[in-house]
N, C-alpha and C positions, 0 to 999 in steps of 0.2 A: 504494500500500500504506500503509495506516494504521498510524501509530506512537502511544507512550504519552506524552504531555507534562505536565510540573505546570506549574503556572500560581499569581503571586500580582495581583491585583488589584484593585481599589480603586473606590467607588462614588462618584460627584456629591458624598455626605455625608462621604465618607470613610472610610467602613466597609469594613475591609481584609477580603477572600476569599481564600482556598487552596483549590488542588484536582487534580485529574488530569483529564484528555480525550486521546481518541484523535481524529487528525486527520493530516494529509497531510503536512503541515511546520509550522514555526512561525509562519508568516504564517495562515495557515487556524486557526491556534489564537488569534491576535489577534485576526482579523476577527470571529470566532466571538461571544470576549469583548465584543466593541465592540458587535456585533447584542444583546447583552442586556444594554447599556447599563454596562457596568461598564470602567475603564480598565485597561489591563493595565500592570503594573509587570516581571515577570520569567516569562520564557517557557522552560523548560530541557527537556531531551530526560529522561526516566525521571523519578524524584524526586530532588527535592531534598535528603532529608534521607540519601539515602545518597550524596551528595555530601561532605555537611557530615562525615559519621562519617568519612570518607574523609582527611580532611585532614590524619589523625593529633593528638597529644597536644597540641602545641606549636604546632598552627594560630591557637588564639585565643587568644595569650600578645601577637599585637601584631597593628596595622593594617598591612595590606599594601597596597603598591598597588595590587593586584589588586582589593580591596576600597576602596578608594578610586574605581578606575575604575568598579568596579559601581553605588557609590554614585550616582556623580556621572552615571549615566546614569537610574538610580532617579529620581533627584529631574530630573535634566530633564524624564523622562514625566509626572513630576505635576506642573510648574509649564504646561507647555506644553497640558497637560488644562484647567488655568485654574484649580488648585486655590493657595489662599493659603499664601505661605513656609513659616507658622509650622505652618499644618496637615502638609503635603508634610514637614516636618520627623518633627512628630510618626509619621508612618506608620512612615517610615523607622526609626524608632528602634523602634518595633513589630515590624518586619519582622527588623532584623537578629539574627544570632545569636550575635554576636560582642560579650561583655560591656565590652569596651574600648572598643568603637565605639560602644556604647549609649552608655556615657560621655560620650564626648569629642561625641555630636550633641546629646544632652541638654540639655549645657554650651551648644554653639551656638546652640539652640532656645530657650533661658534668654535669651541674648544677645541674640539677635533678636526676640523678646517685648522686653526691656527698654528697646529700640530703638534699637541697634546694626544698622548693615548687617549681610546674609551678609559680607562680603570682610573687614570689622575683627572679626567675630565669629572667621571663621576665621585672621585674622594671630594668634589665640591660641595655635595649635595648628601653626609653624613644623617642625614634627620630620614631621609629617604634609602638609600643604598647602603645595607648593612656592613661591615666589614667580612664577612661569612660573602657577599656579593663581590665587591671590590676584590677581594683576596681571590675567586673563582676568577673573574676576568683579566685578573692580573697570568694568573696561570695560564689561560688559554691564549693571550696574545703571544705570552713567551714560546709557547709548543705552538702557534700557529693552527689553532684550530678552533677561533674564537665562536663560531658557530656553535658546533658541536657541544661547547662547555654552555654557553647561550639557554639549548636545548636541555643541557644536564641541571642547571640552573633553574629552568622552568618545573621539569618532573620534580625537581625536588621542593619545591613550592607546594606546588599541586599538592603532595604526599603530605607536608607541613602542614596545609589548609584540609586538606580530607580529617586528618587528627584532630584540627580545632575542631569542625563542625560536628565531627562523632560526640566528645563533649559539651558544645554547646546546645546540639539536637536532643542530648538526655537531659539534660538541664529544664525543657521549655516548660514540660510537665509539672515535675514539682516546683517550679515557680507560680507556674498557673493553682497550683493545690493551694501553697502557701498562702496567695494573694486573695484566694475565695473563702479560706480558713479564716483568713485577720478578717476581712470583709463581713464574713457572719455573724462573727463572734462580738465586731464592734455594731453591728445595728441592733442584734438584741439586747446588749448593756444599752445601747441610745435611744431606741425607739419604745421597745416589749419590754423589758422591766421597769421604767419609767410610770406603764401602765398600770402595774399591780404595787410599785411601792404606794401611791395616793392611797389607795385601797388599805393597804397594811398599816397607813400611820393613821386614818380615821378609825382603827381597831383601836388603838393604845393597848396593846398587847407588844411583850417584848417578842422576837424574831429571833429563831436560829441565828445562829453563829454565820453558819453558809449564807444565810440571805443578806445578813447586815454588809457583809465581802462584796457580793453580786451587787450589790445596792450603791455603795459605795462608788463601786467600780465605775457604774452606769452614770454615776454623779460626777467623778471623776472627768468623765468622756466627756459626757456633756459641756461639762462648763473649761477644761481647757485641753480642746480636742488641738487646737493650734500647735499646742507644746509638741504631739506624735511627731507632727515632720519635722520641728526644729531641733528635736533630743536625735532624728535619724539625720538631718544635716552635718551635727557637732558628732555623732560618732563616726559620719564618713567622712570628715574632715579629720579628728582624731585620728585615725585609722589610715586615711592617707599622709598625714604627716610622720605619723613611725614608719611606714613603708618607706618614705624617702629618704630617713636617715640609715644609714650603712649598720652600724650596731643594733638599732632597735630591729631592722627586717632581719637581718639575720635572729635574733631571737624569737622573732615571730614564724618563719620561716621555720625553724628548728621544731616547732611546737605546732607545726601540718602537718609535717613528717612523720611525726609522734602521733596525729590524731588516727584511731580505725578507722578500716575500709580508705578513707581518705588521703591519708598518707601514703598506704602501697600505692593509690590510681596516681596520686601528685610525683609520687618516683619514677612509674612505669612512662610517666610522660615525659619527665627529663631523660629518663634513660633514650628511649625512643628518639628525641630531637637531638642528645647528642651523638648518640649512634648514627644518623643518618648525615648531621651536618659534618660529625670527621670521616665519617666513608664517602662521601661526594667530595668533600676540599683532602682526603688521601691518592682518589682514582685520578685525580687531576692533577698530580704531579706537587700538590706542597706537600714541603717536610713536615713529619710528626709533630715534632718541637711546636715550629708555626704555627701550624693548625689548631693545638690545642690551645694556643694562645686567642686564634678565634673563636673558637667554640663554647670557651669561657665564658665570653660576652655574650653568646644565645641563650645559655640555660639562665632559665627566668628565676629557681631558687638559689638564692645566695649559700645555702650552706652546702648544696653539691657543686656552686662554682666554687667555693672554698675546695673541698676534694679533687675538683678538677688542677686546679692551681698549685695543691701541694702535688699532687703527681705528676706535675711538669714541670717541678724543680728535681725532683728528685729522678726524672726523665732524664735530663742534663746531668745527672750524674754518673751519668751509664746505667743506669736499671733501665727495662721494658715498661711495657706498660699498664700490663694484669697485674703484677705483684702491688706496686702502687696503689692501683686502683682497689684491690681488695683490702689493703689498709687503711683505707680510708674509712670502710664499714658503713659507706652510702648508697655503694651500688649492689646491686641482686649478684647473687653465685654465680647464676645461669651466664647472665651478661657477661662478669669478670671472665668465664670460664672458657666461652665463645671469642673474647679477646684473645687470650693465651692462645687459645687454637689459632686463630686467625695468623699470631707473632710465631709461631712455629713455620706455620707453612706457608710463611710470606704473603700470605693473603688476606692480608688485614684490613685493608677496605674491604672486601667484597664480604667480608666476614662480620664487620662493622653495620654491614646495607642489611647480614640477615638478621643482626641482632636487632634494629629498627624495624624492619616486616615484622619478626615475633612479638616484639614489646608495643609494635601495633594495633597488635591483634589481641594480646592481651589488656592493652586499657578500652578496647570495645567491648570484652567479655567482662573486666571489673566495671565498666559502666552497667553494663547492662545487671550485674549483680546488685549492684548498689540499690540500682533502681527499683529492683525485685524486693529488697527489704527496706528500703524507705516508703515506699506508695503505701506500704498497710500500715504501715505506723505513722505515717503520717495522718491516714484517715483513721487509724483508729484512737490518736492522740485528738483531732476535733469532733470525732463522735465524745469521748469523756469531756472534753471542756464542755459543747451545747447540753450534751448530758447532765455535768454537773446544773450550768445554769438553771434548766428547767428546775431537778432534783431541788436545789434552793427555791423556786420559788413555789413547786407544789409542798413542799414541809412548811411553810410561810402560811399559804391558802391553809393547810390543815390544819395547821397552830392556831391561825384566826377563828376557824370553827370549830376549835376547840374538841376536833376529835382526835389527836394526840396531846398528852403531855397533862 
């Protein structure tokens, strides 16, 4: 069954084309392209421009990674076509639709005309192109094969981004639980107990213990409901200002680790991203030393870029780089173990890429665990609170009629 696909692509001269074709999948829409001699840059399912409307207001106020990744698969298709830097540039800056990114390639394309490398063109733009980025293009210009790494660059993106969205897609749930939970629990303190305390104080009967709580509570809400977001302002402001300092994250960081269920999925994550960023910056020709020097900078917890850091002094000492690592007593066995193998049989990138596949595959299966034991206790934690509520206010109604007590 034939579907609707846009298409931008680009000719031998560089004369960029848009357009739409129905075809099978997106391979039959490349091969298509390729049969009428023109290179395909971006293949997407419907049009693209109601993508673009899509993204809301605040899409193209900055460069996302997202668009970085696209970027940097953009230009690998046109270096690898055989088309020259400074042209592949230029397209690109045609192509996008994002006025900040026109900018900052612009800039680059100025650079590299002026004859600057791509990789010192882009150390301009550190907020943007990672050092894990920079250090990849540095290598592939030196071996001559800057396409290729371009491309090695992108997969490894992709692979990066598949791992955030697996934890962000288990997240939506119990946000949504949590948010209908507070939601309940504060309209019957503000609305439905409000209703039967009137009732309760024209008794003048004293009230259970439980009711006068519930009552309170409801009183509480009522009268400075204002304070909930300003007490969740001051502690996500609290809360971001220790993260920024280097002591306090680290202590904080230390005590995720520490937490169940949480802490192994928060390891299995760093394991995962730094497995994958030193086997793509190993396959690609930087020294070990180097590499871990940038790898350090991607792992988002501070106390296994600490582990990271001591095993790359004591790297420069002549040790490998399993033994280190399991002195450290941050990373998994399995991991350490598949290192050591890898440094036996010289094949420690590729050995690095399988410990990232596994440790991918198991923070989807710790997701999915988690999730299995959080959802009931989550709903069986606000079945006992609205529980409790009611429980308070029918012991109240009974005390008043005086059939208990």
């Amino acid at each position: 069954m034939a579907a609707l696909f846009h298409y931008k692509a680009t000719s031998a001269a560089g004369e960029v084309s848009e357009g739409d074709m129905e075809a099978r999948d997106e391979s039959a829409v490349v091969a298509r392209l390729q049969d009428l001699g023109l290179i395909p840059i971006q293949v997407a399912p419907g049009r693209v421009v109601e993508e673009r409307s899509s993204g809301g207001l605040f899409s193209r106020r900055r460069i996302s990674q997202n668009q970085v990744g696209a970027l940097t698969a953009e230009l690998a298709t046109l270096l690898r076509a055989g088309l020259p830097l400074d042209r592949a540039l230029e397209i690109l800056i045609g192509l996008s639709d994002n006025p900040y990114m026109q900018g900052l390639m612009t800039r680059v394309r100025d650079d590299v005309r002026g004859g600057a490398a791509l990789s010192k063109a882009l150390e301009a733009h550190p907020a943007v192109f990672s050092r894990f980025y920079i250090g990849m293009i540095r290598a592939g210009e030196a071996g001559g094969a800057l396409g290729t790494v371009l491309a090695r660059i992108s997969e490894f993106m992709e692979r990066s981004k598949e791992l955030k969205e697996t934890v962000k897609s288990a997240l939506i749930y119990p946000t949504i639980l949590v948010l209908a939970s507070v939601t309940s629990v504060m309209l019957l303190l503000i609305f439905v107990v409000p209703q039967f305390s009137q009732m309760f104080e024209q008794s003048g009967k004293a009230l259970p213990l439980a009711t006068r709580i519930v009552i309170a509570a409801g009183d509480w809400l009522r009268k400075y409901w204002w304070a909930l977001p300003l007490i969740i302002l001051l502690v996500w402001r609290y809360f971001s200002w220790q993260m920024g300092n280097a002591a306090s994250k680290a202590r904080w960081d230390g005590r995720f680790l520490r937490l169940p269920l949480v802490g192994d999925l928060l390891t299995k994550i760093e394991v995962a991203r730094f497995a994958r960023t030193l086997g793509t910056l190993l396959a690609n020709g930087i020294p070990l030393l180097a590499a871990l020097g940038v790898v350090k900078d991607t792992v988002g917890n501070s106390v296994i870029a600490d582990g990271l850091a001591a095993a790359r002094e004591q790297l420069q000492a002549g040790q490998g780089l399993s033994k280190p690592l399991m002195a450290q007593k941050v990373f998994p066995p399995l991991a350490v173990h598949m290192v050591g193998v890898g440094e036996e049989t010289g094949r420690l990138d590729e050995m690095l890429t399988r410990v990232a596949d596994v440790y991918d595959r198991e923070v989807a299966l710790a997701v999915k665990r988690m999730l299995a034991l959080l959802e009931p206790v989550m709903i069986l934690g606000l079945g006992l609170i609205i529980g409790g509520i009611i429980i308070s206010i029918l012991l109240a109604i009974l005390k008043v009629n005086s059939l208990v007590g």
